[in-house]
C-alpha positions as CSV (number, residue, x, y, z in Angstrom):
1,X,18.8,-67.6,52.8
2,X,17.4,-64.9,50.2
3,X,18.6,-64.2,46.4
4,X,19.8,-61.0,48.3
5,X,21.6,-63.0,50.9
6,X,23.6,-64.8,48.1
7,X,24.4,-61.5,45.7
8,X,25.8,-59.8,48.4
9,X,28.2,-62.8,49.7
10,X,29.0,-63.2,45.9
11,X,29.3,-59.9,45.2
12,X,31.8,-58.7,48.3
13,X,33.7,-62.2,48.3
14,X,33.6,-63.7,44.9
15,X,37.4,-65.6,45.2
16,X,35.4,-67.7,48.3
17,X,33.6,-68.9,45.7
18,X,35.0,-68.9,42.0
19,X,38.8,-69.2,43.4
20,X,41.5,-68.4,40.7
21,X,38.9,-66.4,38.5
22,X,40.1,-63.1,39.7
23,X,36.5,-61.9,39.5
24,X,36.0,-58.0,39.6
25,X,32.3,-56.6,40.5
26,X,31.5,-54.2,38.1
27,X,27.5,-53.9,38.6
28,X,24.8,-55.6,40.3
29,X,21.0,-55.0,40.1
30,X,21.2,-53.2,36.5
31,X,20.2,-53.5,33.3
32,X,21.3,-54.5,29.5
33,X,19.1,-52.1,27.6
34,X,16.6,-54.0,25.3
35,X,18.1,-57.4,27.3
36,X,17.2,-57.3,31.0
37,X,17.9,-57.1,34.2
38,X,21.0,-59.2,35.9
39,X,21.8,-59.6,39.6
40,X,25.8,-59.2,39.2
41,X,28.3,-58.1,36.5
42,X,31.7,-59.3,37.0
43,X,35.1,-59.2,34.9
44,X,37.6,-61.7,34.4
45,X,41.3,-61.7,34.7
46,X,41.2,-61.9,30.8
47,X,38.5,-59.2,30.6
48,X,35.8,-61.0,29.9
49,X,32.5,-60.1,31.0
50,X,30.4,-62.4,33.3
51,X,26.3,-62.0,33.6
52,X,25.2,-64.3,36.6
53,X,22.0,-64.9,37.5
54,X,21.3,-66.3,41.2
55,X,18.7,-68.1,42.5
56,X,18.0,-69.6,46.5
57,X,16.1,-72.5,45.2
58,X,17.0,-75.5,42.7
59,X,16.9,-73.8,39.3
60,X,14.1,-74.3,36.5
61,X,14.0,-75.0,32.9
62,X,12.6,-71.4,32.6
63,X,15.1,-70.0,34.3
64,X,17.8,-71.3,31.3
65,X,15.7,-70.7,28.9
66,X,15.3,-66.9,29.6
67,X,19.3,-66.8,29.9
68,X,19.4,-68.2,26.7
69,X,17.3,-65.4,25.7
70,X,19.9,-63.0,27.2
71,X,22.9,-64.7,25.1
72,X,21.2,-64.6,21.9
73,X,19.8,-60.6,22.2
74,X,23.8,-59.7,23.5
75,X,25.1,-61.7,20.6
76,X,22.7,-60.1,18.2
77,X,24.0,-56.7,19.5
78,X,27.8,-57.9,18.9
79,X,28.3,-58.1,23.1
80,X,30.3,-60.8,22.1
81,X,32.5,-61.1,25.1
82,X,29.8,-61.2,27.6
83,X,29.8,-65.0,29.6
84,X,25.8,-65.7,30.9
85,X,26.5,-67.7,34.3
86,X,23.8,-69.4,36.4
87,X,24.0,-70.3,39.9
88,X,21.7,-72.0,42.1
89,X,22.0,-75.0,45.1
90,X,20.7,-77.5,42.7
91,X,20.6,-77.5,39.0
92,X,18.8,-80.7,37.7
93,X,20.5,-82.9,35.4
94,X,18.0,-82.0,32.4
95,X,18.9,-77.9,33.0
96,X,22.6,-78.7,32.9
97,X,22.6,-80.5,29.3
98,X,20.7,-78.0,27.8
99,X,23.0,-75.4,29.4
100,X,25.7,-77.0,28.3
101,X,24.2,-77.4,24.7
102,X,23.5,-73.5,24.4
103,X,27.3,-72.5,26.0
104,X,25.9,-71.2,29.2
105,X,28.5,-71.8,32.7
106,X,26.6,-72.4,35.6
107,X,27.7,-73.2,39.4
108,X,26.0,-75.7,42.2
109,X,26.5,-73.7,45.2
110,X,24.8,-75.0,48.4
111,X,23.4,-73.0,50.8
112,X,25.6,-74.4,53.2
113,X,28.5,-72.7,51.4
114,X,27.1,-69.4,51.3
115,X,26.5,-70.4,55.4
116,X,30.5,-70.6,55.9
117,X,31.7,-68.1,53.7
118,X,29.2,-65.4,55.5
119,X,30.8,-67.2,59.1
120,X,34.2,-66.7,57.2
121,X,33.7,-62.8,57.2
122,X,31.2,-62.5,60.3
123,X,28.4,-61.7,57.6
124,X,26.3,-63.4,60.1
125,X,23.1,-64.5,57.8
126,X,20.5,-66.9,58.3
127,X,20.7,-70.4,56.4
128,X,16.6,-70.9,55.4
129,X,16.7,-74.3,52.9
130,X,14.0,-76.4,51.1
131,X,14.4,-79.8,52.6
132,X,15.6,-80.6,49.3
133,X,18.3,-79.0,49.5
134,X,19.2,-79.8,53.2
135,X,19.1,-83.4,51.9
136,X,21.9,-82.6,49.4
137,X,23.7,-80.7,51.9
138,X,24.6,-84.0,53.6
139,X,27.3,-84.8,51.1
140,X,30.6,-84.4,52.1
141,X,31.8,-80.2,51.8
142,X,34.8,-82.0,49.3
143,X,32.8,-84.4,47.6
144,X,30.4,-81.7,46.1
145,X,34.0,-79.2,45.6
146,X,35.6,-81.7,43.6
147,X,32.4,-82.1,41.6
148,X,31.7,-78.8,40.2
149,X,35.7,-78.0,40.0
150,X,36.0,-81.3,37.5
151,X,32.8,-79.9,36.1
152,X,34.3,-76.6,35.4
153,X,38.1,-78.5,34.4
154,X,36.3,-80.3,31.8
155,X,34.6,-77.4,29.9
156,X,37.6,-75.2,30.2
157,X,40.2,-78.2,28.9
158,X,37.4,-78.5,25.8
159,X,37.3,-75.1,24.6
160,X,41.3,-74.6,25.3
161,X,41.8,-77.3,23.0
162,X,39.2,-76.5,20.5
163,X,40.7,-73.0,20.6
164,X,44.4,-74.6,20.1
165,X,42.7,-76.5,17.1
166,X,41.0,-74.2,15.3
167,X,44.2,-71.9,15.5
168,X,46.2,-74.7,13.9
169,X,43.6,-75.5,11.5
170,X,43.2,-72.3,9.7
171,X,46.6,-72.1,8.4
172,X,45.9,-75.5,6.4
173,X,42.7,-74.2,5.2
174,X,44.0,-71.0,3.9
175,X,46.5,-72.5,2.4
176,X,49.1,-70.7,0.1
177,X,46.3,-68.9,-1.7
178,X,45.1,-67.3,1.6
179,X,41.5,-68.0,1.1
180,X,39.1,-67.3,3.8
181,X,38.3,-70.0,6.2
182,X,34.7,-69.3,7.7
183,X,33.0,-70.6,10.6
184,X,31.1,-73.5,9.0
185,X,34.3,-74.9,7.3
186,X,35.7,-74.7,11.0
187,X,32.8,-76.9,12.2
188,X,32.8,-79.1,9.5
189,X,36.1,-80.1,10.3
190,X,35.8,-80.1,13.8
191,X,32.6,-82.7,13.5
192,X,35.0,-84.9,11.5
193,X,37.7,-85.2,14.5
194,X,36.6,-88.1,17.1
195,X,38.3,-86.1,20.0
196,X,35.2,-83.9,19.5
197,X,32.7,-87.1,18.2
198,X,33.7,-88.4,21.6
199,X,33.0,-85.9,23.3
200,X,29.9,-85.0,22.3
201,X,28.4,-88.9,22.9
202,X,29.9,-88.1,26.5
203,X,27.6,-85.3,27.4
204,X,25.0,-87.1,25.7
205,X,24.4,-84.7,22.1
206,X,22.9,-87.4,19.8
207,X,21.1,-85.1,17.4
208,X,22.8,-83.6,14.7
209,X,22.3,-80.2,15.2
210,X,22.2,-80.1,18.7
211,X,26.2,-81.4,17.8
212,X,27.0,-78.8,15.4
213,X,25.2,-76.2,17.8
214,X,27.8,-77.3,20.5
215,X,30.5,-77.3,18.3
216,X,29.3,-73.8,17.0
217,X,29.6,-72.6,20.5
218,X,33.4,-73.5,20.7
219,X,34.4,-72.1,17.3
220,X,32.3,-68.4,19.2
221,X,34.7,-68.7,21.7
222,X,37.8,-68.7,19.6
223,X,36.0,-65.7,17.7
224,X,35.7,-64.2,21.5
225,X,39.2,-64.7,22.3
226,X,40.0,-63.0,19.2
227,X,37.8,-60.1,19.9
228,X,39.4,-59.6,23.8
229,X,43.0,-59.9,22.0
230,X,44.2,-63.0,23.9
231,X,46.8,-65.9,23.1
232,X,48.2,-63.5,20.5
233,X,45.0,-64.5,18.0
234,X,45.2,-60.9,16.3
235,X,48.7,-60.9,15.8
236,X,48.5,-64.5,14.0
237,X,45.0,-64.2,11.4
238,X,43.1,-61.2,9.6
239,X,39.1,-61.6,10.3
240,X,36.6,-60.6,8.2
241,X,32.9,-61.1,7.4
242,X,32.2,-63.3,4.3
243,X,28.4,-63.7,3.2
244,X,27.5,-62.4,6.3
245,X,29.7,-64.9,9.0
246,X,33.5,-64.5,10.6
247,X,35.9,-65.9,8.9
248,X,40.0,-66.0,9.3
249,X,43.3,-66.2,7.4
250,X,46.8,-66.3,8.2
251,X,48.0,-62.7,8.4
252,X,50.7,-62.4,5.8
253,X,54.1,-61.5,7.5
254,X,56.6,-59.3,5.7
């Protein structure tokens, strides 16, 4: 199967393969200006802006490292609500952590899969695999299913509760003065709860920036859901730059 072969079953059926998403193509084969070129552009049901990246054949170090490239040149550019996404049939477990250290989503879709979804909707196209990959194919359909979906369970349940956090936190920052609470007093306190410590040691983030990077990462989505209007974030705290990074107070209520 070609990198075409899997952009166009993505890009015609993407709820075959990212159920519950409510994925929406809005591009494919263009490019960020300055950033690069991406193979799809989807939206979320919350508005938020996917990148994705495909590749036929088990994805490289180089391959994360040029997305990571992407993330930073968007975020410099204030594309703050724009989610890089890799997916390839295998990702090694050494490209996962540091994907998972720089806040990049990523999918392990077999060819197989793309194989019955292009059966599913009489798509009819070939199935051409490394051995490698035929090799992993022999795990059970369910068995690899149940993988990424705890995968993706486990990230989404972190940041929810990070964002939960943080939104409870800020108030008792502020305090009754209303100071500002910025971004590095968020991930101070964050390093300080073991919810997070434990975390952290689970994934396997010994060094102590590679920790406040990931924690970093979490407070940027709370600042992301702020900037999409979601879970009522603008209606709750005033944001505003101080010496040069977000921070948040408690909007006053008359």
């Amino acid at each position: 199967m070609l990198e075409r072969d899997m952009e166009d079953l993505i890009a015609k059926h993407p709820d075959d393969f990212f159920p519950g998403r409510g994925f929406e193509l809005l591009g494919r084969q263009r490019s960020f200006t300055g950033v690069g070129r991406f193979d799809l552009l989807f939206k979320d049901r919350f508005e938020t802006r996917i990148l994705m990246e495909l590749k036929a054949v088990s994805a490289k170090y180089e391959v994360a490292t040029q997305l990571a490239k992407y993330k930073d040149e968007l975020k410099a550019r204030g594309e703050n609500d724009v989610l890089m996404w890799l997916v390839a049939p295998q990702i090694p477990n050494s490209v996962r952590e540091f994907l998972d250290r720089i806040g990049i989503e990523y999918s392990e879709i077999h060819l197989a899969e793309f194989g019955r979804v292009a059966d599913r909707h009489g798509a009819g196209v070939p199935l051409r695999a490394p051995k490698a990959i035929e090799m992993e194919k022999d795990k059970p359909s369910s068995q690899r299913v149940a993988q990424r979906t705890r995968r993706g369970q486990s990230r989404w349940l972190i940041t929810s509760r990070v964002r939960d956090f943080v939104g409870d936190l800020i108030p008792k920052l502020s305090g009754e003065q209303q100071v500002w609470v910025a971004r590095e007093r968020l991930i101070e306190e964050l390093s300080q709860e073991a919810w997070i410590t434990e975390r952290l040691d689970l994934v396997g983030l010994v060094a102590l920036e590679e920790r406040r990077n990931r924690i970093g990462n979490w407070v940027d989505w709370f600042s992301a859901n702020y900037d999409q209007g979601k879970y009522d974030l603008k209606e709750k705290f005033e944001r505003d730059t101080v010496n040069g990074v977000w921070a948040y107070r408690p909007r006053q209520m008359l």
